[in-house]
Every structure is written in structure tokens, then in C-alpha cells.
C-alpha positions in Angstrom: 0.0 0.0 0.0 1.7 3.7 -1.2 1.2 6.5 1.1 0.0 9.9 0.0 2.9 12.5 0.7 2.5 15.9 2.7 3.4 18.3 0.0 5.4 20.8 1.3 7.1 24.2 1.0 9.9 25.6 2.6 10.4 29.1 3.8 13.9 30.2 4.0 16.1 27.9 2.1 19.3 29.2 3.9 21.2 27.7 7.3 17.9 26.6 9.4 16.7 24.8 6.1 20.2 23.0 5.1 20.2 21.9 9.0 16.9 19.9 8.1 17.9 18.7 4.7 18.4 15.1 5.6 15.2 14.9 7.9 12.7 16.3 5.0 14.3 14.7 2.0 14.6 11.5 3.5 10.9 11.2 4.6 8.8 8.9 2.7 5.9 10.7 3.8 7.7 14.5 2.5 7.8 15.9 -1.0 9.5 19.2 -1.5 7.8 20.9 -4.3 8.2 24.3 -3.4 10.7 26.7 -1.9 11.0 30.8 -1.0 14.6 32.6 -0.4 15.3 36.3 -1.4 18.5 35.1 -2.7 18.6 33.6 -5.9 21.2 31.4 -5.0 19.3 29.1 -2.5 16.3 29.3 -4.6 18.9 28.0 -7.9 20.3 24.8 -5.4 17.0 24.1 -4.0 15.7 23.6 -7.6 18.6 21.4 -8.8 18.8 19.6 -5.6 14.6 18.2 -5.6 13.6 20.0 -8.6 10.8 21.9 -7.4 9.6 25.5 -8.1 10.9 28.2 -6.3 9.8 31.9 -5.3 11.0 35.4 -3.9 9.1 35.9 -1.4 7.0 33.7 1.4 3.7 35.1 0.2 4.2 34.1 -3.4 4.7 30.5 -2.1 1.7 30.0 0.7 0.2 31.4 -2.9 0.9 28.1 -4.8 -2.0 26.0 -4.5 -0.1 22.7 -4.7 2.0 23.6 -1.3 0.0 22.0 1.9 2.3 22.6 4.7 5.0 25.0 4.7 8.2 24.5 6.8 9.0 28.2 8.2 12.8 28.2 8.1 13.5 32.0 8.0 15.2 34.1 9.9 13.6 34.1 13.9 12.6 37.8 13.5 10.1 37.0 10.4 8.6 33.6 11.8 5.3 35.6 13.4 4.8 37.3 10.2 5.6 34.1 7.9 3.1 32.1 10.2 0.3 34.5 9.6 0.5 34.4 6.1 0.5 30.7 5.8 -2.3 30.5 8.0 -4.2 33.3 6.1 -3.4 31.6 3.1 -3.2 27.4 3.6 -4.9 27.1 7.1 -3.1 25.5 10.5 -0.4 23.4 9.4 2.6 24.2 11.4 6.5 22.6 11.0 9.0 24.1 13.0 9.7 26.2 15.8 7.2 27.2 18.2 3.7 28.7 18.1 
């Protein structure tokens, strides 16, 4: 019996994210298919790495229908606002740090 996979995004693909690399990509029950930096640089090796579509900013991906959870990997000063807008946007799904 196949399991459906947790589609998820990842915001902040920098130091916090790489930390977790191993954990997400390794989990049967994870598919990265979508990733937010301001840097062009994590977004270009997060796309090589699990060829999945990237985005600017964290809004643009809690945008993309095809996330359901989003991993909030930013820095700690922009999780509150990060969390809002995946919750305005996808609903109460919540992966990393605390509420």
C-alpha cells in the first residue's frame, strides 16, 4: 500500500533549512515541491537539488495551491509574520519552531 505524501514548502532555504535537509528529503511521507529565499542562490540549489519550483518571497509561495504545509525556516525575527501568512493563506499546518 503507497502513502499519499505531505506536499510541502519551505520558507527560507538558507542555514535553518540545510540543517533539516536530511530529515525532510529523506521522509517517505515529504515531498519538496516548493521553496521561498530572497537570494537567488538558495532558490537556484533548492531547484537542482529536488527540482521543485521556487519563489521570492513567502507570500508568493503559501500562494501556490499545490503547497500543503509549509516548513518556516527563516530568519527568527520574520517567523510571526511568515506564520500568519500561511495560515491566512493554507490554514493550521505548522513545521518548525514554536507557536
Amino acid at each position: 500500500m503507497s502513502k499519499r505524501q505531505l506536499r510541502m514548502g519551505v520558507a527560507g532555504l538558507g542555514r535553518a533549512f540545510t540543517i533539516m535537509v536530511p530529515t525532510l528529503a529523506n521522509d517517505p511521507r515529504v515531498r519538496l515541491v516548493a521553496g521561498a529565499d530572497p537570494l537567488p542562490e538558495g532558490r537556484k540549489l533548492f531547484e537542482s537539488q529536488f527540482g521543485a519550483r521556487t519563489y521570492a518571497t513567502v507570500e508568493e509561495l503559501c500562494a501556490d495551491p499545490d503547497v500543503e504545509v509549509v516548513y518556516v525556516a527563516t530568519p527568527h525575527q520574520h517567523h510571526a509574520a511568515h506564520k500568519v501568512e500561511r495560515r491566512r493563506r493554507i490554514g493550521e499546518w505548522h513545521l518548525g519552531g514554536l507557536e
